[in-house]
C-alpha positions in Angstrom: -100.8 63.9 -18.0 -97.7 64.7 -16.2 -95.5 62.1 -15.1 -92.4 61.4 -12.1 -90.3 58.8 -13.0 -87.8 57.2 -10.8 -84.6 57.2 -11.8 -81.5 54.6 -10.8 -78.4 55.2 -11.4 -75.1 53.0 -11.5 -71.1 53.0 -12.3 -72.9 53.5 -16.1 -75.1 56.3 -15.6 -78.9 55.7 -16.0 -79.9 51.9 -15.9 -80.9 49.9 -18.4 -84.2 49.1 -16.8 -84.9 53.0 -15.8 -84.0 53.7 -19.6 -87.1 51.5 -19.8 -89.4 53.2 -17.4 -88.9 56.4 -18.8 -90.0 54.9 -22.4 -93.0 53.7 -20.5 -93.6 56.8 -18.5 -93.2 58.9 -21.6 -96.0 57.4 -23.7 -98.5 58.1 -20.9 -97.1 61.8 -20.6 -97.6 62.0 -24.5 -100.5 59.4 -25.1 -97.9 57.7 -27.6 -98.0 53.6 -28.2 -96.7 52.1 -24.9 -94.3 49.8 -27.1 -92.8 52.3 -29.6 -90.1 51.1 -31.6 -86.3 52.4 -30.8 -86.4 55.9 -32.2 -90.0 56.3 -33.2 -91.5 58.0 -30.2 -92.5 61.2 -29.8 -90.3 64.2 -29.0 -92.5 65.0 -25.5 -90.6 68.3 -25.9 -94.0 70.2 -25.6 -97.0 69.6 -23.4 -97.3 67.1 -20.6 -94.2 66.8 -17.8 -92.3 64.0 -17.7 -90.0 64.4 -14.9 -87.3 62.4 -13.5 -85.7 62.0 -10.1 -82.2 60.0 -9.5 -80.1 60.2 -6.2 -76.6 60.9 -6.1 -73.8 63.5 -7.2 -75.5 65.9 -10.1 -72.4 65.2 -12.0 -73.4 61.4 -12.7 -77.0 62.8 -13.9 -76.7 62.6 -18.1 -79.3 65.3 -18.5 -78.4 65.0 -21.8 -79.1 61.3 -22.0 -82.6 62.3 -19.6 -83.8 64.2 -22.8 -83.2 61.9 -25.4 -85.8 59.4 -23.5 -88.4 62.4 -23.2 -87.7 64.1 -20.2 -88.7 67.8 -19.6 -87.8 68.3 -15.7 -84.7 66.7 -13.9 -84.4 66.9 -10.2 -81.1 65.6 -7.9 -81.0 64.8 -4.6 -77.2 64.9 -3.8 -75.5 62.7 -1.2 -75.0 65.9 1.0 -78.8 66.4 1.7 -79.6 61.8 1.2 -76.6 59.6 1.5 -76.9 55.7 0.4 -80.5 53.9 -0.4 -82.9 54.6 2.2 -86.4 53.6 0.6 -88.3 55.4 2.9 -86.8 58.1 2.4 -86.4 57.7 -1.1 -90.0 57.7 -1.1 -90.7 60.8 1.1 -88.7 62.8 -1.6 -91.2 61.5 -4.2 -94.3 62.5 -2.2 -92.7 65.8 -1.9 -92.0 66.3 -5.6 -95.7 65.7 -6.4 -97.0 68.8 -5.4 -93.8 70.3 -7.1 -94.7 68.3 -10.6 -98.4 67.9 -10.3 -97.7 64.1 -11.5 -101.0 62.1 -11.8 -98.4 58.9 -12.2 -95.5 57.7 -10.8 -93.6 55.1 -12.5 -90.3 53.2 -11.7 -88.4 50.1 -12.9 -89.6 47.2 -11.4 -86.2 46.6 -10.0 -85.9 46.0 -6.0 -85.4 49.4 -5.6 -88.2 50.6 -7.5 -90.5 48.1 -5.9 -89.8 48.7 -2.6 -90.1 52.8 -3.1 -93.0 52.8 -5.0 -94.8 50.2 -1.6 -93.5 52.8 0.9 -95.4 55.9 -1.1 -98.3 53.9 -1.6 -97.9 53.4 2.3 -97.7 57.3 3.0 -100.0 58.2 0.2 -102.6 55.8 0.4 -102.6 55.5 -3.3 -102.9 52.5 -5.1 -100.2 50.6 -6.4 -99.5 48.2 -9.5 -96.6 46.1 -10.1 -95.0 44.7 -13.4 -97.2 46.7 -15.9 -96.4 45.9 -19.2 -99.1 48.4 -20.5 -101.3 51.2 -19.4 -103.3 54.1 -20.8 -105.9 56.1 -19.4 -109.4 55.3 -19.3 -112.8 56.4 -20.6 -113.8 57.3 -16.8 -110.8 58.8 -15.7 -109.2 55.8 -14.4 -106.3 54.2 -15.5 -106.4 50.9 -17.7 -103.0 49.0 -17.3 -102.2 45.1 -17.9 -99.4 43.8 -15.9 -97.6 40.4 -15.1 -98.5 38.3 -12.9 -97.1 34.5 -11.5 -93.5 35.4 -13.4 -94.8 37.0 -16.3 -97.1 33.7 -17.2 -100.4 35.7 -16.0 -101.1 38.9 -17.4 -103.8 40.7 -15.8 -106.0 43.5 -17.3 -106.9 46.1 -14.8 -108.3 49.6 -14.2 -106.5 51.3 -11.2 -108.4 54.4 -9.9 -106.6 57.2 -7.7 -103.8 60.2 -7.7 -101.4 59.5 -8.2 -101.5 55.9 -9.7 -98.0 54.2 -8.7 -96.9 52.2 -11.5 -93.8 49.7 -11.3 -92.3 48.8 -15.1 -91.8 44.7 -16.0 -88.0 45.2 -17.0 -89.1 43.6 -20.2 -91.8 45.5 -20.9 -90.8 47.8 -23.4 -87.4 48.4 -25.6 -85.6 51.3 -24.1 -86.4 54.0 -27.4 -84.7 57.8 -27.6 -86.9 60.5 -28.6 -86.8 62.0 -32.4 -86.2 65.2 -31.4 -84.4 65.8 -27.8 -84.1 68.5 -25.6 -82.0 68.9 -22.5 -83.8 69.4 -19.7 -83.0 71.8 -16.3 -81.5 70.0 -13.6 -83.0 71.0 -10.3 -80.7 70.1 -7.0 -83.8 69.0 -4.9 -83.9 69.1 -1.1 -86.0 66.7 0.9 -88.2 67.5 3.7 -87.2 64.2 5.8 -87.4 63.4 9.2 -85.0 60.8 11.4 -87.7 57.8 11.2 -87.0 58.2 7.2 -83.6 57.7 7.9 -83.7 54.6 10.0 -83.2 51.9 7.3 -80.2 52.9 5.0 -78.0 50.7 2.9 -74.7 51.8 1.1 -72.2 50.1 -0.9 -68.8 49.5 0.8 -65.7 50.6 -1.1 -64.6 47.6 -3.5 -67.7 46.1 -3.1 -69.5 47.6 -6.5 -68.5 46.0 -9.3 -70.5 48.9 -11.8 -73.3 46.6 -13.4 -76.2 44.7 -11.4 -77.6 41.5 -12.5 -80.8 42.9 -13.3 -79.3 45.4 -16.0 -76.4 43.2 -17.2 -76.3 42.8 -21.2 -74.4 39.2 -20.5 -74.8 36.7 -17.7 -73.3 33.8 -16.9 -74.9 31.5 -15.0 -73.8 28.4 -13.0 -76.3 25.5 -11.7 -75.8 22.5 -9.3 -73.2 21.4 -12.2 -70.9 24.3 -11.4 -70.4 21.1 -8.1 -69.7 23.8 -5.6 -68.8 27.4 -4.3 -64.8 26.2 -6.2 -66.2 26.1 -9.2 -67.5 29.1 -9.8 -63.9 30.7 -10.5 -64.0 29.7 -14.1 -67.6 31.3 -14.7 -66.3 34.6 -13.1 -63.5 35.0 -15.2 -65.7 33.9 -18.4 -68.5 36.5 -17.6 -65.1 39.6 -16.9 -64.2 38.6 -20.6 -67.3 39.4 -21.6 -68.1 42.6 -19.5 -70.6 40.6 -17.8 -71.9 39.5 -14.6 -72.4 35.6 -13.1 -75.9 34.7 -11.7 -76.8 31.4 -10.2 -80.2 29.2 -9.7 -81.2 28.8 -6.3 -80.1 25.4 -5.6 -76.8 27.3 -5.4 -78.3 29.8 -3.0 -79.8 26.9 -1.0 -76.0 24.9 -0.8 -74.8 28.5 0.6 -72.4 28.8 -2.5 -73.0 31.9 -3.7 -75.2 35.1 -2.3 -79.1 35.3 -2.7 -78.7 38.8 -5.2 -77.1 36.4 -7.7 -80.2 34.5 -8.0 -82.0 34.3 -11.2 -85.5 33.2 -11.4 -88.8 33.8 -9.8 -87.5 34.2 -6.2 -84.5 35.8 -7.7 -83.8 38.8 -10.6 -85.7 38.4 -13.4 -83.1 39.3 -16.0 -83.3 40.4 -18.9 -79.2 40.6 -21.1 -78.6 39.5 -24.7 -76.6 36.5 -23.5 -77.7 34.5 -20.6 -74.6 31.5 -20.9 -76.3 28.7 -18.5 -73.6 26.8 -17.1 -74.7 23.6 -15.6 -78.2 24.5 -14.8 -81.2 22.0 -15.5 -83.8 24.2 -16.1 -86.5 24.3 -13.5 -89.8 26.8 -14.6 -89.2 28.4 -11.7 -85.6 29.7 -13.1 -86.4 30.1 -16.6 -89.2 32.5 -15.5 -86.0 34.6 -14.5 -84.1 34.6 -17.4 -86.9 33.9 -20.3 -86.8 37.6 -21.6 -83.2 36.9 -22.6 -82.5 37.6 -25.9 -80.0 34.6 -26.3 -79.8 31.4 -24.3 -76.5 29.5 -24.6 -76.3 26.3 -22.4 -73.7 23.9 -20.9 -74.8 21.0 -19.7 -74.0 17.4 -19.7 -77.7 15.9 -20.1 -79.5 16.0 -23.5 -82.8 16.3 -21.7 -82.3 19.3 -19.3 -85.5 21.1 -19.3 -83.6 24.3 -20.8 -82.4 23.5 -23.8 -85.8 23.7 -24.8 -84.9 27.1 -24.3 -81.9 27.5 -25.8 -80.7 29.5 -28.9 -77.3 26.6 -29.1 -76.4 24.1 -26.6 -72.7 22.6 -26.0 -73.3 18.8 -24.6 -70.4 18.5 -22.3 -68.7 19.2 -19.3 -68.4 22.8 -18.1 -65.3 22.1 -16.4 -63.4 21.2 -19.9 -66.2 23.8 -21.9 -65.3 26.8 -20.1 -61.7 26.7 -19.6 -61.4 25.9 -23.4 -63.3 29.1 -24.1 -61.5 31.6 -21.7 -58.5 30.5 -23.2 -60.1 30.8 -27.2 -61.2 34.6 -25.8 -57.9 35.3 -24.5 -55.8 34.4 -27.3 -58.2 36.4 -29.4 -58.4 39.2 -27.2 
């Protein structure tokens, strides 16, 4: 079947999680296993479309990179004709590109973004729409079988979704992010979108200095800092740590609550569900509702000054003591190695 997959883009190039979605989106364009191991897939040179649409300059689009996850079609929509994150708009541009591709899905990262874009074309297309699929294939009948998280990833749901096109949002830790055997680079088509001004109504863009280049949902490291951090102060240390390590700080929503730090540094169930190779959990005690944000990790490292937190449970290694004396101690050890 032919497949459109959302692409997002940051200071990186493609996302992490939309390197994701497109290894999702691929295996229902080529009926491959919807968990194929890094470098197993198949090509998807031939046959079904998979076709990919990211916003923004068609110098930042990697086609190259598009083709090594499977893509066949590329299509741009360049600030000139869409400038900044309007969702609405974002999804009129995919309803347009359906009758360009002929998709019979339409997959995106279950980021934010993707979330939002995907409900505002199931809006205009009145097509239904799941969220968080970890799996799907198509069914005996012609629908579509898919299995998707539910309650923070400790639900998962088996369901057949019937309609065209089936709008598909990816778990960010659904599948390992795996390059095709055999790439091809695919045409890049500059794409210009029938909108209208009630499209346009509710835009967002980044002010200069204000994009740091990696997001907390794509981040390979994240520190995190807790109630423990004892206010918005102390969250210098933990900033510095996480620039050492090219990574971002996060924060559990007690933080958010106590107004120290911003809500899109939240990690848990109400937050970003992340998903790095180090989460460092600085002062934080554990609560289910946060580790169901940061429990696809692939290593937990905490600070903390109680034995019994709830997350060291969790945790890969622990360091019992107190992150004020902890984290300047290891700046300074990354410094003098550095």
């Amino acid at each position: 079947m032919n497949v459109l997959c959302l692409v997002e883009l940051d200071e990186g190039g493609v996302t992490d999680a939309s390197l994701r979605a497109l290894t999702f989106a691929r295996s229902l364009a080529t009926g491959g296993p919807p968990d194929p191991a890094p470098g197993s897939a198949a090509s998807g040179a031939a046959g079904p479309v998979l076709a990919a649409v990211a916003f923004g300059p068609a110098d930042r689009v990697p086609s190259s990179l598009l083709g090594r996850y499977g893509v066949t079609e590329a299509y741009v929509v360049e600030p000139a004709a869409l400038d900044g994150y309007a969702p609405q708009a974002w999804a009129r541009t995919l309803e347009g590109l359906l009758s360009v591709t002929l998709a019979a899905v339409v997959v995106a990262a279950g980021t934010d973004c993707g979330s939002e874009v995907l409900a505002h074309l199931g809006a205009m297309t009145g097509q239904p729409m799941a969220a968080n699929c970890i799996a799907a294939a198509p069914a005996a009948d012609g629908t579509l079988a898919v299995s998707r998280q539910r309650w923070a990833g400790l639900l998962i749901e088996d369901a057949t979704v019937e309609g065209t096109p089936v709008l598909l949002t990816v778990a960010t830790d659904a599948v390992p992010p795996a390059a095709v055997d055999d790439p091809a680079q695919p045409p890049v088509h500059v794409h210009e979108p029938d909108l209208n001004l009630a499209d346009l109504q509710v835009r967002a863009a980044v002010s200069a200095g204000g994009e740091s280049g990696v997001s907390l949902a794509t981040a390979r490291v994240v520190v995190g800092g807790g109630r423990g951090v004892g206010g918005p102060d102390g969250f210098a240390p933990l900033e510095e740590l996480a620039t050492l390590l090219g990574g971002v700080v996060g924060v559990s929503r007690v933080v958010t609550s106590q107004g120290w730090r911003p809500h899109t540094q939240q990690v848990g169930q109400t937050g970003t569900k992340i998903t790095p190779e180090l989460y460092l959990a600085c002062g934080i005690s554990g609560a289910i509702q946060h580790m169901a944000g940061c429990a696809s990790a692939r290593h937990i490292v905490v600070i903390n000054t109680d034995p019994s937190a709830p997350i060291l449970s969790r945790a890969d290694y622990a360091v019992i003591g107190d992150l004020a004396q902890v984290i300047p101690a290891l700046v300074a050890a990354l410094k003098e190695r550095a």
